[in-house]
ZADO-1210 file (C-alpha; in nm, 4 decimals, padded with zeros to 6 digits):
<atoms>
<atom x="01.0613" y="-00.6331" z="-02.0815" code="UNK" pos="1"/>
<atom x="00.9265" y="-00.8860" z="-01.8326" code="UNK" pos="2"/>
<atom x="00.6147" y="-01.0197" z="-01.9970" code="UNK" pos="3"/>
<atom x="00.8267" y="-01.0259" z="-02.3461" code="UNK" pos="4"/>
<atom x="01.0730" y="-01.2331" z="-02.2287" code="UNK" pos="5"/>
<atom x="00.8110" y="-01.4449" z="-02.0080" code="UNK" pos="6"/>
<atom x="00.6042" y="-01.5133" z="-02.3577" code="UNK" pos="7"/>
<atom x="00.9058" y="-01.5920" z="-02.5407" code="UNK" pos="8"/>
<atom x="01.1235" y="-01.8436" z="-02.2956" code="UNK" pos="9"/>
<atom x="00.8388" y="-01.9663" z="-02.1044" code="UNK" pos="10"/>
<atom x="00.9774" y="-01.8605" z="-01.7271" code="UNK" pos="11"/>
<atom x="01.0226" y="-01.5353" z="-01.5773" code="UNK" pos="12"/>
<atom x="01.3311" y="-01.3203" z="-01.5181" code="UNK" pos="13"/>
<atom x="01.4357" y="-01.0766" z="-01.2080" code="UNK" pos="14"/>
<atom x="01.3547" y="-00.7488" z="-01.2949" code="UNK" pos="15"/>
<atom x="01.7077" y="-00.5977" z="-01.1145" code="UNK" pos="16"/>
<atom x="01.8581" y="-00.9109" z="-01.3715" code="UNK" pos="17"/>
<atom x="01.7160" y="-00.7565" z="-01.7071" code="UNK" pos="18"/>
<atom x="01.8078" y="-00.3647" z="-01.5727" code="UNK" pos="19"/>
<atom x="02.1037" y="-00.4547" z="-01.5208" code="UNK" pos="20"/>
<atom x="02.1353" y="-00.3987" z="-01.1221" code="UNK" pos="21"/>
<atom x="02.1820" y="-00.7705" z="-01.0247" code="UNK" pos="22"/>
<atom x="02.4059" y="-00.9925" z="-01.2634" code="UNK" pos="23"/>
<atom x="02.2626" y="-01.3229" z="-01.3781" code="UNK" pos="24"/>
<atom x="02.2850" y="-01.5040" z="-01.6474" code="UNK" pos="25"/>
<atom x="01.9767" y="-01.5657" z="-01.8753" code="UNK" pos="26"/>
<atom x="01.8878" y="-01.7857" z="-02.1473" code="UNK" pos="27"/>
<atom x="01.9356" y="-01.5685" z="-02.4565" code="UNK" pos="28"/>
<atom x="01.6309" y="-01.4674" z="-02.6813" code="UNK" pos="29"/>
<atom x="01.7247" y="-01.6818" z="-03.0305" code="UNK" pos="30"/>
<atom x="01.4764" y="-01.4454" z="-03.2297" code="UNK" pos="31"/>
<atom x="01.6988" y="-01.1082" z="-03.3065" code="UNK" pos="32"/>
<atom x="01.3832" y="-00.9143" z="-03.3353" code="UNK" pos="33"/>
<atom x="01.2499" y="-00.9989" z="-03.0272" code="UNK" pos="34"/>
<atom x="01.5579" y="-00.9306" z="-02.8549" code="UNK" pos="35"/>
<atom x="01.5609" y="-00.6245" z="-03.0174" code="UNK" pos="36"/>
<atom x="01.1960" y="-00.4879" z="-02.8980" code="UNK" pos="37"/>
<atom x="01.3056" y="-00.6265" z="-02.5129" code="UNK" pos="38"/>
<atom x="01.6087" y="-00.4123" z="-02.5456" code="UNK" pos="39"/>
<atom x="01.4331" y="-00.1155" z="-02.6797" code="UNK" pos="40"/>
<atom x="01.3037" y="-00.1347" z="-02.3646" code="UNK" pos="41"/>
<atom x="01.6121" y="-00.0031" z="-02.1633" code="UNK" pos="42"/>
<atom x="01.6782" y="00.3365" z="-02.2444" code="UNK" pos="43"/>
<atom x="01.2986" y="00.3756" z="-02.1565" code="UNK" pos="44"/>
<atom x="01.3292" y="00.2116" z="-01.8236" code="UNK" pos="45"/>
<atom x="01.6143" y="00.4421" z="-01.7737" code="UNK" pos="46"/>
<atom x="01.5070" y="00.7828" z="-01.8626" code="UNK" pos="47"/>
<atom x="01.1497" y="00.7451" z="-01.6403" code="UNK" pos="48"/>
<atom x="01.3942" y="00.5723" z="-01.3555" code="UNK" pos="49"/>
<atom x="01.5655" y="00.9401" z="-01.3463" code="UNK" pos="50"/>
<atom x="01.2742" y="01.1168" z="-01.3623" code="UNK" pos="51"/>
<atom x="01.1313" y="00.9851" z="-01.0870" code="UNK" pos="52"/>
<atom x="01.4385" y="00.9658" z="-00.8939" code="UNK" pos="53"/>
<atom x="01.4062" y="01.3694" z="-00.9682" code="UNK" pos="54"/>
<atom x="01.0438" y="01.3970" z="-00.8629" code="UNK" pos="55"/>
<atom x="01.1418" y="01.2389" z="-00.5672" code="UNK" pos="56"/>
<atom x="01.4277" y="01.4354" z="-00.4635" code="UNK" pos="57"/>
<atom x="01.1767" y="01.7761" z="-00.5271" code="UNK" pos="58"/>
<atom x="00.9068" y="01.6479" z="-00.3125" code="UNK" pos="59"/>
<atom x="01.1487" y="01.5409" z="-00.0316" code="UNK" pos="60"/>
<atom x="01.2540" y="01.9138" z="-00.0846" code="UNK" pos="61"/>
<atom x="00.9490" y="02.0840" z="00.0003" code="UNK" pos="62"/>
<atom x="00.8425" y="01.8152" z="00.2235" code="UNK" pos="63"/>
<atom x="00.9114" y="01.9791" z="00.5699" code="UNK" pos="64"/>
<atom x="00.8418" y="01.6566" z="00.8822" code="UNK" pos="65"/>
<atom x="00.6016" y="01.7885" z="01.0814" code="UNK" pos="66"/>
<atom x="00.4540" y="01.6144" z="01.4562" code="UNK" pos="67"/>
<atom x="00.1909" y="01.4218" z="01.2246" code="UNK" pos="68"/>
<atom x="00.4015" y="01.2814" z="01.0542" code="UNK" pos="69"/>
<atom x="00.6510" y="01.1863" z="01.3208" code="UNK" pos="70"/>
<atom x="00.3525" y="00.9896" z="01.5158" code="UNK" pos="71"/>
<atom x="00.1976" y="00.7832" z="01.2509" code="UNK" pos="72"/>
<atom x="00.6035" y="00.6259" z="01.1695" code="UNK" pos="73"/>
<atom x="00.4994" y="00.4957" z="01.5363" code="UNK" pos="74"/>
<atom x="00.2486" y="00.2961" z="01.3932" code="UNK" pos="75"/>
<atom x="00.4033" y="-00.0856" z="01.2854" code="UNK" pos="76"/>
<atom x="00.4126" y="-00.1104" z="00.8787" code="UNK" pos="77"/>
<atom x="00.4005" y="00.2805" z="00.8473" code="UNK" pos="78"/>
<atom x="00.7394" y="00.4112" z="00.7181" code="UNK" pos="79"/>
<atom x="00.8114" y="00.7821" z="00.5641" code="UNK" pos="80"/>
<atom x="00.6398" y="00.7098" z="00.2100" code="UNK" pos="81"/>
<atom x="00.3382" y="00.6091" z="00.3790" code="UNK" pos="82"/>
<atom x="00.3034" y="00.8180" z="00.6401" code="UNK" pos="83"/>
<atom x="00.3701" y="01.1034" z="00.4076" code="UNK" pos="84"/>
<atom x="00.1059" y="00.9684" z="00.1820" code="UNK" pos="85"/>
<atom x="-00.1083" y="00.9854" z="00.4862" code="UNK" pos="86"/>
<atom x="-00.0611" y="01.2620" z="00.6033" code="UNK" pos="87"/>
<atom x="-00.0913" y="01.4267" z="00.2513" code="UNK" pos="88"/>
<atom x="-00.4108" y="01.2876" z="00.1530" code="UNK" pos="89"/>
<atom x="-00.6148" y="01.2594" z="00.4508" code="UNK" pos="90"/>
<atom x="-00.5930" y="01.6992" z="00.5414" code="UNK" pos="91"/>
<atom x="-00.7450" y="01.7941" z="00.8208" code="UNK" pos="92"/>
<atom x="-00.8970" y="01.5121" z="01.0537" code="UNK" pos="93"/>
<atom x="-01.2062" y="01.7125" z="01.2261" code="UNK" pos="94"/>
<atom x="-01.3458" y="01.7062" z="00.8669" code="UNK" pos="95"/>
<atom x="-01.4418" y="01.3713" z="00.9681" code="UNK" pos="96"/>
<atom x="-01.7575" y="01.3679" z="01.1587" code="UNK" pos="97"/>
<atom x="-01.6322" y="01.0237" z="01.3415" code="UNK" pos="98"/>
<atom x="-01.3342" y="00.7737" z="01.3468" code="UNK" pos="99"/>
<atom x="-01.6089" y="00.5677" z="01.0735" code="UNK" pos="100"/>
<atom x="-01.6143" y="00.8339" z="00.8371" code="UNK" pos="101"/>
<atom x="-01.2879" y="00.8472" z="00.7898" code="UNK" pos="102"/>
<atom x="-01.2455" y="00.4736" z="00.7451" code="UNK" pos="103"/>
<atom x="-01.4977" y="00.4902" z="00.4556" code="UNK" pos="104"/>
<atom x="-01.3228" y="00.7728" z="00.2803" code="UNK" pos="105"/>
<atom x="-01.0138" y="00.4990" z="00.3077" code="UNK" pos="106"/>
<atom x="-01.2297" y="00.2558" z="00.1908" code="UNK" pos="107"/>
<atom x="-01.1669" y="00.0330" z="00.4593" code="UNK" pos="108"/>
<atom x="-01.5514" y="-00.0695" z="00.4981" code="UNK" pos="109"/>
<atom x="-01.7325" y="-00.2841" z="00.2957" code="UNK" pos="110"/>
<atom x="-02.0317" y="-00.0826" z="00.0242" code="UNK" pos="111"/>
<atom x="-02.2739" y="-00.3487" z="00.1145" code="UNK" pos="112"/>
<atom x="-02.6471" y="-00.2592" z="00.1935" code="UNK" pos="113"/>
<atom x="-02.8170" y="-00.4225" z="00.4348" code="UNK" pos="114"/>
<atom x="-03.2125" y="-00.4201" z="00.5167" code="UNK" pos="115"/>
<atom x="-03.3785" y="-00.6454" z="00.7549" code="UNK" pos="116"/>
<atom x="-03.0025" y="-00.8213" z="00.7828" code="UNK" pos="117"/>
<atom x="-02.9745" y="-00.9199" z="00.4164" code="UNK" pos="118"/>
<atom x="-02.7809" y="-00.7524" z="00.1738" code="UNK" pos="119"/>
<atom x="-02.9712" y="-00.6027" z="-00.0984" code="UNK" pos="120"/>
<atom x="-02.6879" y="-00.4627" z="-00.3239" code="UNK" pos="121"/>
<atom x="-02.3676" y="-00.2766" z="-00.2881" code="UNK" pos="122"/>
<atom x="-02.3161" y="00.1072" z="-00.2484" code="UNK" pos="123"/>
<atom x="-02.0280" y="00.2964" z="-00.4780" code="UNK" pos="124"/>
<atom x="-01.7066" y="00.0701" z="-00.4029" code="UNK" pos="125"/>
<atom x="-01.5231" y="00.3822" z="-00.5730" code="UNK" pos="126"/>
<atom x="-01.6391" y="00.6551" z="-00.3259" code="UNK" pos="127"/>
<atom x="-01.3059" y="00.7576" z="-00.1013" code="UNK" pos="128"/>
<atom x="-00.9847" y="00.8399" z="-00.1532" code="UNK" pos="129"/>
<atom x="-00.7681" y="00.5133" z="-00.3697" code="UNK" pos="130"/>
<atom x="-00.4142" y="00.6791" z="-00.2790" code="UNK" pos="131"/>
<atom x="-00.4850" y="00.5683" z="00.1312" code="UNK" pos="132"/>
<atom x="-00.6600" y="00.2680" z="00.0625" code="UNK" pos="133"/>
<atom x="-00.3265" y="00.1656" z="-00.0831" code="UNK" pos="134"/>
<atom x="-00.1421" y="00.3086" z="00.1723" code="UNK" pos="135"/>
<atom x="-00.3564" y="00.1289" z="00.4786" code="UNK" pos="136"/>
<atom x="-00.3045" y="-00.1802" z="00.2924" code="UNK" pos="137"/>
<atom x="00.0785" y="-00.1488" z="00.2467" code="UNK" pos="138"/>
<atom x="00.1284" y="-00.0592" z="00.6216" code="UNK" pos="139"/>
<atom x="-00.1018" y="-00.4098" z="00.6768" code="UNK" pos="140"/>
<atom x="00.1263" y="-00.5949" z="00.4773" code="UNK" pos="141"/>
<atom x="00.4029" y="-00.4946" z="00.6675" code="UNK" pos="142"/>
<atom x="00.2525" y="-00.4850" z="01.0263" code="UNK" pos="143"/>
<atom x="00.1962" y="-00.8722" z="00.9228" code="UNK" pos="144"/>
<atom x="00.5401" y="-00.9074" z="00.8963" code="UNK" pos="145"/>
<atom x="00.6769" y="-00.7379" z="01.1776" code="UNK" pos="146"/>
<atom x="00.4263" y="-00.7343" z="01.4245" code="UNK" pos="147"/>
<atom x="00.3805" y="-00.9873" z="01.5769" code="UNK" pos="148"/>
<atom x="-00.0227" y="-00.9034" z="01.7653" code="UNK" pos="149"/>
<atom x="-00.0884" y="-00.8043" z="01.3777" code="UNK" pos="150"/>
<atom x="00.0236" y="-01.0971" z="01.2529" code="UNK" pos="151"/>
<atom x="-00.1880" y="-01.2950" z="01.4888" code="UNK" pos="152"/>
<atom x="-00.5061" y="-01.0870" z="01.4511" code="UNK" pos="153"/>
<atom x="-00.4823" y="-01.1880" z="01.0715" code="UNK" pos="154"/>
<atom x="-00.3637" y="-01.5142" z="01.0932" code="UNK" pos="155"/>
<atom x="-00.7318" y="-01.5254" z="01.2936" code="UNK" pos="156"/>
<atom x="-00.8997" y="-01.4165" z="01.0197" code="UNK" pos="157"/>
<atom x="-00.7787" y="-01.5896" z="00.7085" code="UNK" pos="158"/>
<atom x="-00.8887" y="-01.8867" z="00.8875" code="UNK" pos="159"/>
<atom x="-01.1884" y="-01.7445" z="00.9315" code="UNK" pos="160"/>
<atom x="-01.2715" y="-01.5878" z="00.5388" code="UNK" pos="161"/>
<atom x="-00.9888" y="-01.5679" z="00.3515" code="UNK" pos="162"/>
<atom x="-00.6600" y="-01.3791" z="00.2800" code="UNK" pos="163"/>
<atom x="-00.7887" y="-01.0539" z="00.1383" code="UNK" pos="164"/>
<atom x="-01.0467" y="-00.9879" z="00.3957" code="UNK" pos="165"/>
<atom x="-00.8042" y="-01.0458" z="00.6419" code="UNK" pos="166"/>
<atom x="-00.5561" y="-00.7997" z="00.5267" code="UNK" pos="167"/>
<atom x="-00.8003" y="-00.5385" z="00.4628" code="UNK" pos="168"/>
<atom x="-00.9645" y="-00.6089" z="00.8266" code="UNK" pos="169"/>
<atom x="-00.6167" y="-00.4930" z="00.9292" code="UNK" pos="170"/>
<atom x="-00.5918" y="-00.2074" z="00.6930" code="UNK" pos="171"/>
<atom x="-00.9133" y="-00.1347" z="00.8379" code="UNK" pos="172"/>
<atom x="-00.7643" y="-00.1263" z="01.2315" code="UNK" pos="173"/>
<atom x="-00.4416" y="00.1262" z="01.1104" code="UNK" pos="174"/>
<atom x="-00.6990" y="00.3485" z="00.9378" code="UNK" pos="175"/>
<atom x="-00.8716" y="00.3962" z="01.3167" code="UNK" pos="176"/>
<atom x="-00.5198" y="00.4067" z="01.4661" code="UNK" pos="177"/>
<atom x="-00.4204" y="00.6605" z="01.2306" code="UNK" pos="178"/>
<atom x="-00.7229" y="00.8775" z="01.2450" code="UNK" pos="179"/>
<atom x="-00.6578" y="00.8969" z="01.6003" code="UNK" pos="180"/>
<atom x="-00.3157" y="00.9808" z="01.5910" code="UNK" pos="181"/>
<atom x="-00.3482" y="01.2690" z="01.3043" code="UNK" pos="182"/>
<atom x="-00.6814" y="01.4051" z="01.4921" code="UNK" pos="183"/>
<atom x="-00.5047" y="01.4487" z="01.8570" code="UNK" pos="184"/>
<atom x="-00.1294" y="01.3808" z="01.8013" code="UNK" pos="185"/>
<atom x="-00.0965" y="01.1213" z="01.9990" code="UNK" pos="186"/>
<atom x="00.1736" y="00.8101" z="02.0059" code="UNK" pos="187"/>
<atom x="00.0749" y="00.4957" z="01.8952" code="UNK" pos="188"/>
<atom x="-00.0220" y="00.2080" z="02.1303" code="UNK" pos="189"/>
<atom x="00.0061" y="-00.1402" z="01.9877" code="UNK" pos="190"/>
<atom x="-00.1570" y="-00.2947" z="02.2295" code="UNK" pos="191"/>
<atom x="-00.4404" y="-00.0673" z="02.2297" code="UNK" pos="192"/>
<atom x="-00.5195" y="-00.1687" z="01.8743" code="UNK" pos="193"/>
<atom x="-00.5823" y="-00.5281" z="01.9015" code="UNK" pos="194"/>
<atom x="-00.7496" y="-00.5675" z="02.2174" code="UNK" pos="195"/>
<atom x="-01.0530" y="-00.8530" z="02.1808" code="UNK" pos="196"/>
</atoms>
């Protein structure tokens, strides 16, 4: 519904506006047939909003908290979706050899190869699980908001590369913390994590 009514007005609309969640008025589509294929849209939008409203409700069902999942919330940007996510997809932690072998299975670590100190291509960027790469790099996105040791560990290193490295440098950190906290059930320490 978005990107039709972007291509046809030219500016972009609140997605809680066109649902009908948030009232505000829009300009109206003067072409009936495009107005028509935006608003076929809805029921659509409405019938997968309810399924996965049910989905949800199921999982939350089965889901019992357990004392993994009640340490990593400690962890700043990790909140019950992601810790659950976690917790789901990592399994056991002493599958893990070390604390780096887990981060690569996150895919937290860059693929390059390296000989003699140059790179000389890059390994399988796919290898590891996608599910807790997005998860380490939603928690980073919010420990940069509320966090304020996070915040200045990646203001650091913007400056120093750029936006995405940074974040991912961070996603990188909660994957340790994490690993840590799942492998001996321990609290997390905040100040601990960004020690120089």
């Amino acid at each position: 519904m978005q990107s039709t009514y972007a291509r046809q007005k030219g500016c972009e609309v609140s997605n809680k506006v066109l649902v009908g969640e948030k009232p505000e008025p829009w300009p109206l589509l003067s072409d009936p047939n495009v107005a028509l294929a935006v608003e076929a849209h809805r029921p659509v939008i409405e019938a997968l909003t309810e399924q996965i409203a049910r989905i949800e409700r199921e999982v939350h069902r089965q889901l019992k908290p357990n004392h993994a999942f009640q340490q990593l919330q400690t962890v700043n940007g990790i909140g019950p979706v992601l810790a659950w996510v976690i917790v789901l997809e990592a399994g056991d932690m002493h599958r893990f050899k070390n604390v780096g072998h887990f981060t690569s299975y996150c895919r937290c670590v860059q693929s390059a190869r390296i000989s003699n100190g140059k790179k000389k291509g890059e390994a399988n960027k796919k290898n590891g699980n996608p599910y807790l790469a997005w998860a380490f790099t939603e928690a980073a996105h919010f420990a940069v908001r509320y966090l304020p040791a996070a915040r200045r560990f990646y203001d650091r290193k913007s400056r120093q590369r750029n936006k995405i490295v940074a974040i991912k440098a961070l996603a990188h950190k909660l994957a340790r913390a994490s690993y840590f906290i799942l492998r001996d059930q321990v609290a997390f320490d905040p100040k601990r994590l960004f020690v120089q």
